[in-house]
N, C-alpha and C positions, 0 to 999 in steps of 0.2 A: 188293569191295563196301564201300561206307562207312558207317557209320550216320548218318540226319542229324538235324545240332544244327549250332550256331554257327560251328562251327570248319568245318565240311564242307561249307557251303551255298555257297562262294564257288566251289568245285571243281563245281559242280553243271553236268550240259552243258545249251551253249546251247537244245538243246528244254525245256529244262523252264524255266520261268516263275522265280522268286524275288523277294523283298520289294527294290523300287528306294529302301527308305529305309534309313538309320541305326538300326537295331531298339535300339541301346544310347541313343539321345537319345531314345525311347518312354518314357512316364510313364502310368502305370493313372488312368483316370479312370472305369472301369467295371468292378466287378464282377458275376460271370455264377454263378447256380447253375445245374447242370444242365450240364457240357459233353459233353455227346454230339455224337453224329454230326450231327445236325442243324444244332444250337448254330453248329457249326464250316462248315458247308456254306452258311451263313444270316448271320446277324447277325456272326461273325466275318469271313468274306468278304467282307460292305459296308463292314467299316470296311479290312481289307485294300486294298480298291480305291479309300479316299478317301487312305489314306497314300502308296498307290504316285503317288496327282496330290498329295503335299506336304501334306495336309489331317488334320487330329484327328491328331495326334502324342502329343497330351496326354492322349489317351482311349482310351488302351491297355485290353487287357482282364485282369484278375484272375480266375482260375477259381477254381471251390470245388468240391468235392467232399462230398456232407453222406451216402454212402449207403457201406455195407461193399463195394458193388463196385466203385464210386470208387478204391479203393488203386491197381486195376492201371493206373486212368489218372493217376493222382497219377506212377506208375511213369515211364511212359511220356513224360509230361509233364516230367519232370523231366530223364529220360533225353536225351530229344530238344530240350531246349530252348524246349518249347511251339514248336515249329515242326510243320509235318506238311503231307504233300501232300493236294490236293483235285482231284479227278478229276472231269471233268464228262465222261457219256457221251452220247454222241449219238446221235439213231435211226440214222444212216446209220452207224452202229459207227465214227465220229472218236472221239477222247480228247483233252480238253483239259485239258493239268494247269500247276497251279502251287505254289508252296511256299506256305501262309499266315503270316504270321509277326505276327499283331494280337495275339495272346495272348502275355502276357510271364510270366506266374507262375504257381500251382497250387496253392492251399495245403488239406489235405486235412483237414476240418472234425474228423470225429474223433480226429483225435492233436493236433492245438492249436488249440482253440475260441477258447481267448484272441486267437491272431493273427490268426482270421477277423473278429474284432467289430473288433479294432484296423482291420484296415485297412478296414472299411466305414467306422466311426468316425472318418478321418484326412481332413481338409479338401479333399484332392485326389480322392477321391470323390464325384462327383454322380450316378451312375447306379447302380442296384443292378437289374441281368438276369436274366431268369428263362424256363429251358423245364424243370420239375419234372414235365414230362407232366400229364395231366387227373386224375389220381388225388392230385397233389402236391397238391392244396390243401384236400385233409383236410376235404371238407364232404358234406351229407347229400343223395344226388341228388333226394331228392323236394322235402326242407323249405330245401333250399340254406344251411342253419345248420350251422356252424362243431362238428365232433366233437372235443366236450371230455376223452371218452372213450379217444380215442388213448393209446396207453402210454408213447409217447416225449414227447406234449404233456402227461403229469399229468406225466411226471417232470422237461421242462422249468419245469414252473409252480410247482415246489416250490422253495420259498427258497434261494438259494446255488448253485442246481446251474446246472450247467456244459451250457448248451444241446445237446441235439442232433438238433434241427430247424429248419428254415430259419426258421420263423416266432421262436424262441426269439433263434436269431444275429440275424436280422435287430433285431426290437425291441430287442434291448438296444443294438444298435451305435445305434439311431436313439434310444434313452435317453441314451445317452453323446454325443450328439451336443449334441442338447438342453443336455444340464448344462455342457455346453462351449461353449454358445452360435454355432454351427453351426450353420448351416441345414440341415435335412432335403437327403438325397438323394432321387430321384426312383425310385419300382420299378417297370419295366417289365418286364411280363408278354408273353411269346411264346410261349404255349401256346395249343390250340386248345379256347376254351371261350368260350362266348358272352358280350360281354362281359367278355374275361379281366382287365383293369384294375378294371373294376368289382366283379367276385369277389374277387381280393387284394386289394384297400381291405378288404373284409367280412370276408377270412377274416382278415388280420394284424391288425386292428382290432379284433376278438374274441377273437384269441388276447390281445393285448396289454390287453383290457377286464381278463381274468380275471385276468391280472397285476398289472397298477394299473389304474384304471378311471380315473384322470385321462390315462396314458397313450395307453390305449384313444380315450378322446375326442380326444385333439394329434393321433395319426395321424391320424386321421378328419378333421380339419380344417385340418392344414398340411402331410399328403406328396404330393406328385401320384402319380397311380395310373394311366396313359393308356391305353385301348382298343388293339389290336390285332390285326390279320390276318397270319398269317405263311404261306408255303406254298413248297416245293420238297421232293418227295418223296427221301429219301434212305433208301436201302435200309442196313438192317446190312454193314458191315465182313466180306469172306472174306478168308479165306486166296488165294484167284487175286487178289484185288484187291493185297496185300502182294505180291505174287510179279509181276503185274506192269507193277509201281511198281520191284520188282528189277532184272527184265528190261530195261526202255527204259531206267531213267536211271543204273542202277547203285547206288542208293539203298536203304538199309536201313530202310523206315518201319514202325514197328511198330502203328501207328492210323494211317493215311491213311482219305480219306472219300471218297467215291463219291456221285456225285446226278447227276440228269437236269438238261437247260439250262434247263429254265424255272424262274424264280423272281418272286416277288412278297412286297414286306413294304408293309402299309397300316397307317399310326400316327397317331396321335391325337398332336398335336402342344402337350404339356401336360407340359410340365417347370421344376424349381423352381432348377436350378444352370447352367441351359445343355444345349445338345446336339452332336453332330457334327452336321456340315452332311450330314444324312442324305440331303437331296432329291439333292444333287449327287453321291449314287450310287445314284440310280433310285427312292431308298426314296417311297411317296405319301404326302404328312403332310396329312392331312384334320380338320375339324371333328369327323364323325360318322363313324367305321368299322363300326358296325351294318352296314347294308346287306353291305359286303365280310365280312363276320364271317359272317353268314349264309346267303352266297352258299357261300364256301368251306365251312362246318362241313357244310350239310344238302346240296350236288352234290358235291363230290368226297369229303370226309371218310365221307358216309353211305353212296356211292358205291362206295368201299375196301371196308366192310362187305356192300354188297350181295353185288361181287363173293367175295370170300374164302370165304365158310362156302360158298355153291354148288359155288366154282371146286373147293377142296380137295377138295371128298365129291366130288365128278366124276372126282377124281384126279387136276388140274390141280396144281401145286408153286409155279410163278411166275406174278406176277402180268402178264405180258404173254399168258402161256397163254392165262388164264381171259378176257381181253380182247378178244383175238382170234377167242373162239368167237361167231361170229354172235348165238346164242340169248342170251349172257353179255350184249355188245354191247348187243344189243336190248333186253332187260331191266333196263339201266342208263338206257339213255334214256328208254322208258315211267317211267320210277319219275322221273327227275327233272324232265320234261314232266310228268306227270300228279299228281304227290306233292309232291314237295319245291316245283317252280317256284310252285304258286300260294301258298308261305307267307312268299315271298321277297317283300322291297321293293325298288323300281327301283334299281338300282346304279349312279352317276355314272358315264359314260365304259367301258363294260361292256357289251359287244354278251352277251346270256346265252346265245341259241340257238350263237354259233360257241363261246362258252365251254364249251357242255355236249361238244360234238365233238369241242373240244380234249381233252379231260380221257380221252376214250375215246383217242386217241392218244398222250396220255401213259402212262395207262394201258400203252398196247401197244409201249410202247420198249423191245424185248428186251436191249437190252445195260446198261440201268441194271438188270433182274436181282433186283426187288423182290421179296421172297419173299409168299406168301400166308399163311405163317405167323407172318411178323411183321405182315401185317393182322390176323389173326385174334387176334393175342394181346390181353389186358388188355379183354377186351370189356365187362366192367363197370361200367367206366370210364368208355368210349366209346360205346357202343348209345345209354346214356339222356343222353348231352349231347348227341348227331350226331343218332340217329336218331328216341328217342322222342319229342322234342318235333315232329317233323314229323307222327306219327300223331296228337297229341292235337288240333292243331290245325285236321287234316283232319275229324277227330270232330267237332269244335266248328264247324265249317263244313261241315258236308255234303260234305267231299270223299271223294277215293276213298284208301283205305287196304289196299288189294288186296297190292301188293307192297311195302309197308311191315313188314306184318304178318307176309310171308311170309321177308322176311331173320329178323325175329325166330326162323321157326320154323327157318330155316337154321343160325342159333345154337343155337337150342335140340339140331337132330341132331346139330351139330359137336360139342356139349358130352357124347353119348354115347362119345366116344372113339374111335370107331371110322367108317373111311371105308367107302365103298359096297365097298372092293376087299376089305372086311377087315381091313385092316391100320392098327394103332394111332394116335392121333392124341394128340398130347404137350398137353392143356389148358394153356396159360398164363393165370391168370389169378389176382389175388389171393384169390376166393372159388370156387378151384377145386375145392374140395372137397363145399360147398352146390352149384355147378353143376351140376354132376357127379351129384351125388345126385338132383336135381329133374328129373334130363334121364334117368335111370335111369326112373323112375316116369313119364314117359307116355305107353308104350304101354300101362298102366291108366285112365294121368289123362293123357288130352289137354292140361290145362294146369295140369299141376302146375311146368312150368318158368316158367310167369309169375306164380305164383301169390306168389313173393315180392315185398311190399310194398315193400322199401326199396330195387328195384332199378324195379318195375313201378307202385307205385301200385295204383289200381284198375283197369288195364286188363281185367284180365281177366272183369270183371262186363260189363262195354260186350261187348255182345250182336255189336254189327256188327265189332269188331277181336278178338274169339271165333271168331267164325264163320268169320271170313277165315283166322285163323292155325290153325284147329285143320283145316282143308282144306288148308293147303298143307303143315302137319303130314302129314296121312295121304299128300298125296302127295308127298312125301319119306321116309315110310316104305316106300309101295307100290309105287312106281318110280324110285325115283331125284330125282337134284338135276336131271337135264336133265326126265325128266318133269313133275315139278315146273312148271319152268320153260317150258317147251311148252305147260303150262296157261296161266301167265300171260299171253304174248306172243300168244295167240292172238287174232284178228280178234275185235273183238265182233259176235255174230249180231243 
């Protein structure tokens, strides 16, 4: 068994894939915060596949690390070379794997801040990357204003200190840029938040207001900030996935990645230093990504949510389960026919009805292995960027909010801790505590889990998404998630 890095990749057997370039003639021209699973499966993979045709050499990627769990990939990274295999599973249980090798470095923000602002700071720099998740951009879901409140943002905004948050590293590198007479680099966002270019202008631009306020203004008016659609589901990293990655090639990966074959990135084609020739690896660089933003956050993102809190209280584990169950099935499509589709604007080159079918079969790819527990996590996060602004909007429009309402209250039983079987369910979520407590309290108060403002707004006064959610409430206390769901799918009389 060999572990792989630089020295071992050349011994790799012919089944497995590896980088057809010179990975020592690679130069960084992008740094990425956020290397996860995704990161890797995603935007590292298209530029993989523009080097192996000869192309963006110069636009290597630099990782960062800005979070205390970041060390074990700092580890790993370091160990392996920033090499690592990427596994695409297929419905019909194929494996396609190959070695990725676009990532060249890893530098792990906490132990030397200084070398992270350097190297965004350093000429060969034009792109600064980002998947920091939905919760990364430290803003308020209702008022969408930048929390100044944060404890790691006062203590970056205090004179002299040594950033540690992205928004801290970031400005100062784009400060030091400035004073060096350097053109800004360009920050592209690929998370999923509507709009996500448009947010990071607002959120970095705020952070950096309350630092210097002349600062605050330059970003706002000389960094490009470019829209974004990104999508391929990539399930968390097991241990059978390491083991085998062992078995076929002999290879010791200690982070390899795992994702289904479809993918899609749609960019807003708005940069200040240049870009990889992203078209000519499938990437769509368009005017307006709105449309695709929306398509993707409110059918499949909202989608995820529908299914998860049901599928789990049913006693479903993976997300191809919960897919597969007709009632599931049919209660994804009603909601994105009925709910989501009419808030949605016509999407260039985008048949939607085969797209919504799609998504149900992606959904149901058993061997990609998506867990329903990593949909259901961090739902604080994600409800009110994915799903609540679909109910306000049906509100505002007379539409129907039947099964919009009713994942709400799916969340809300999930958040009692406990499945129909009994048996404990592990909350992940940063305000697991408040959840937890509010999801305690309604089978007194029907809605005391909406009842908080800075997750809900005032939903919970609107008589008609009351009504709906505190009925689908009792019937998920009174029967179950499938009864529940039996209501909703039923024929209207």
């Amino acid at each position: 068994m060999q572990d792989l890095n630089n020295k071992t990749i050349a011994a790799a057997p012919m089944s497995l894939t590896t980088p057809q370039y010179d990975r020592t003639a690679l130069t960084s021209g992008i740094v990425h915060f956020g290397v996860g699973g995704f990161h890797r499966a995603h935007q590292a993979m298209y530029l993989d596949r523009l080097m192996n045709a000869g192309h963006a050499l110069e636009w290597a990627i630099t990782g960062i690390g800005v979070l205390p769990a970041d060390a074990r990939m700092k580890q790993v990274m370091d160990k392996q070379d920033c090499l690592y295999t990427l596994t695409v599973k297929n419905p019909d249980g194929s494996r396609d794997s190959r070695v990725i090798g676009s990532i060249i470095e890893y530098l792990y923000a906490p132990e030397d801040p200084e070398a992270v602002i350097e190297k965004m700071a350093s000429a060969p720099i034009r792109i600064v990357s980002l998947t920091v998740t939905e919760g990364g951009y430290n803003f308020h879901h209702l008022t969408g204003e930048f929390n100044a409140e944060n404890p790691d943002v006062i203590h970056d905004l205090k004179p002299g200190a040594a950033p540690r948050t992205v928004f801290g590293l970031v400005t100062e590198a784009l400060a030091r840029r400035r004073a060096r007479g350097l053109e800004p680099f360009t920050v592209m966002s690929c998370d999923n938040i509507q709009g996500n270019g448009d947010v990071a202008r607002k959120m970095f631009a705020a952070f950096a207001t309350l630092k210097n306020p002349e600062m605050g203004a330059w970003i706002t008016g000389h960094v490009p900030f470019p829209n974004s659609m990104v999508d391929r589901i990539t399930p968390a990293t097991a241990d059978s996935d390491r083991s085998a990655i062992a078995e076929e090639f002999g290879s010791n990966d200690e982070w390899p990645v795992v994702c289904e074959p479809f993918e899609q990135w749609v960019l807003e084609d708005h940069f200040s230093l240049g870009r990889p020739p992203f078209d000519q690896a499938g990437v769509q660089l368009v005017r307006d990504v709105e449309p695709y933003e929306l398509m993707k956050l409110r059918l499949l993102n909202a989608s995820h949510q529908g299914m998860c809190y049901f599928g789990y209280l049913a006693g479903y584990r993976y997300a191809h389960e919960a897919a597969r169950d007709p009632i599931i099935a049919q209660f994804l499509l009603d909601y994105m026919d009925k709910e989501a589709s009419p808030t949605l604007h016509p999407v260039p080159g985008v048949d939607l009805e085969a797209y919504k079918h799609t998504l149900i079969e992606r959904f149901s790819n058993e061997h990609v292995r998506d867990t329903l527990a990593r949909l259901c996590a961090e739902s604080s996060d994600r409800i009110p960027k994915w799903l609540l602004p679909v109910i306000r909007e049906n509100l505002e429009q007379g539409g129907d909010i039947h099964r919009s309402a009713a994942i709400v209250a799916s969340w809300a039983r999930y958040a009692e801790g406990v499945d129909e079987q009994g048996h404990p369910i592990d909350v992940v979520d940063r305000l697991k505590e408040p959840l937890m407590a509010a999801a305690a309290m309604q089978y007194d108060d029907p809605l005391a889990f909406v009842s908080n403002p800075d997750i809900f707004g005032a939903l919970k006064t609107d008589k008609r998404f009351a009504a709906a959610y505190t009925q689908a409430l009792h019937d998920l206390h009174s029967g179950g998630a499938r009864a529940a769901l039996e209501h909703l799918t039923l024929p209207a009389k």
